[in-house]
C-alpha positions in Angstrom: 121.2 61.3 130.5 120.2 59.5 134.1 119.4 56.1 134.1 117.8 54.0 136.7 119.5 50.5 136.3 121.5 49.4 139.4 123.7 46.9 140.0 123.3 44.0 142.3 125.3 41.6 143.9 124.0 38.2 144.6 125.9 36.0 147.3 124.7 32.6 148.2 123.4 32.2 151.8 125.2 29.6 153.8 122.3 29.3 156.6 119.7 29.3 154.7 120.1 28.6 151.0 119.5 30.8 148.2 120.9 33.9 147.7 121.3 37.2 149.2 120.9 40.5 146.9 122.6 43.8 148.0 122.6 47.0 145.7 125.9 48.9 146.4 124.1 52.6 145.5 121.3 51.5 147.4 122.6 50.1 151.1 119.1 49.6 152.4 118.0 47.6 149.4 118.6 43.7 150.4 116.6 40.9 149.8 116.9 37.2 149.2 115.9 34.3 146.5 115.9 30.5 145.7 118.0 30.7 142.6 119.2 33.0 140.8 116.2 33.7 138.5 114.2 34.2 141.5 116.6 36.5 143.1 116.8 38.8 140.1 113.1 38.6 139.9 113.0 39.7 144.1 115.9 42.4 143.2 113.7 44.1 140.9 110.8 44.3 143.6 113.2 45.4 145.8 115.0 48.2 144.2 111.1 49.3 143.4 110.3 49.5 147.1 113.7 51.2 147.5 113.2 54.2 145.1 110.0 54.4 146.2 111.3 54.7 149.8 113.3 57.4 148.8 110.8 59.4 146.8 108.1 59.4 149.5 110.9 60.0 152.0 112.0 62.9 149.5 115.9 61.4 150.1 118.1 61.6 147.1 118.1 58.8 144.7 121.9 58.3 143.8 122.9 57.8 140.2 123.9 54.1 139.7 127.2 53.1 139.6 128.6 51.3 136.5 127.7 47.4 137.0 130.9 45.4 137.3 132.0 41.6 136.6 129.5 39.4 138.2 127.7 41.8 139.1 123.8 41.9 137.6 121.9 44.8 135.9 118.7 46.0 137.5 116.0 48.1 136.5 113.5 50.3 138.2 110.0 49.1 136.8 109.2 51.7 133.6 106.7 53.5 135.8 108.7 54.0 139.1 111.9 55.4 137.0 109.6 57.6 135.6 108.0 58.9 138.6 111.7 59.0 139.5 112.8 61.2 137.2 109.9 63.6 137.7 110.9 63.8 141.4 114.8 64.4 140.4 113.8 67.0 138.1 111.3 68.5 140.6 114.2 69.0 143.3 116.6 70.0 140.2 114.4 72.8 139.1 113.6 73.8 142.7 109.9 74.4 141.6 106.9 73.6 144.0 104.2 70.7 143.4 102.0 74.3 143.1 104.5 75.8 140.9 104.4 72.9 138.5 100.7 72.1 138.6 100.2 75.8 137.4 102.9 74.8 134.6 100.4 71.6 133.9 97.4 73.7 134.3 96.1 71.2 136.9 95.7 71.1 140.5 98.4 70.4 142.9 96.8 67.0 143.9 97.1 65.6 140.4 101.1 66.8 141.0 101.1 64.8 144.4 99.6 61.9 143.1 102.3 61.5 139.8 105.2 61.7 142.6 102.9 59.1 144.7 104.8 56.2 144.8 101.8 54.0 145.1 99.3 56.1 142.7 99.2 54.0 138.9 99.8 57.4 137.5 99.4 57.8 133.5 103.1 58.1 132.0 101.7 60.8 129.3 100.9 62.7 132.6 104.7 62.5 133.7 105.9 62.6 130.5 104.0 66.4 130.3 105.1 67.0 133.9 108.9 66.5 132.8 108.6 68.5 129.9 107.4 71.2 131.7 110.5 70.7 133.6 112.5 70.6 130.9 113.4 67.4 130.8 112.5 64.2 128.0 111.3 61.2 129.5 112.8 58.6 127.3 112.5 55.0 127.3 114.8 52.0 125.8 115.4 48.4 125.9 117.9 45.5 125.8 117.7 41.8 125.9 116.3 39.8 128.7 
């Protein structure tokens, strides 16, 4: 099963205050906050902005390594993983946006727009799209 929680590193910034938030899986992901809960609430923007690099970019997305001590836990918002996971499985399968909209019995632009980072795409679409790649979409949580 592939999850799409990453972990993050925040160091304080000497020159300007705050902290600094790297993603070890994710070397172009790098932002910065006040405190700490603002810089977990800018690393989640940011590792949303990175994916979503990556999936218009069609670069692999890696797996994420297992967080460590003082590290922190990040998810991709519930609708970008998803999106995420129908572009992985996409590439897995090695099946074209035409290929799959047949699958869907729709046409290729609503394929394009479900993989469009920036299109609010339904998740019962994606959810269909991964089952017709053979995949579950499936969804969990944990405490805040």
């Amino acid at each position: 099963m592939r999850n799409f929680t990453y972990p993050a590193t925040l160091k304080p910034d000497r020159t300007g205050g705050g902290f600094t938030i790297t993603f070890r899986d994710l070397p172009e992901a790098v932002t910065q906050g006040e405190d700490v809960g603002d810089a977990v609430a800018q690393a989640g923007d940011c590792i949303e902005e990175a994916i979503a690099g990556r999936i218009r970019l069609e670069e692999p997305i890696p797996e994420p390594s297992r967080t460590r001590k003082g590290e922190y836990p990040i998810p991709v918002p519930a609708l970008m993983a998803a999106k995420a996971a129908m572009f992985l499985a996409l590439k897995e399968t090695g099946l074209t946006r035409v290929q799959l909209a047949k699958r869907l019995k729709c046409d290729e632009k609503e394929v394009r727009r479900m993989l469009d980072p920036r299109h609010k795409s339904r998740i019962d679409r994606i959810e269909a799209a991964l089952e017709a790649l053979g995949k579950q979409l499936i969804v969990g949580y944990r405490a805040a």
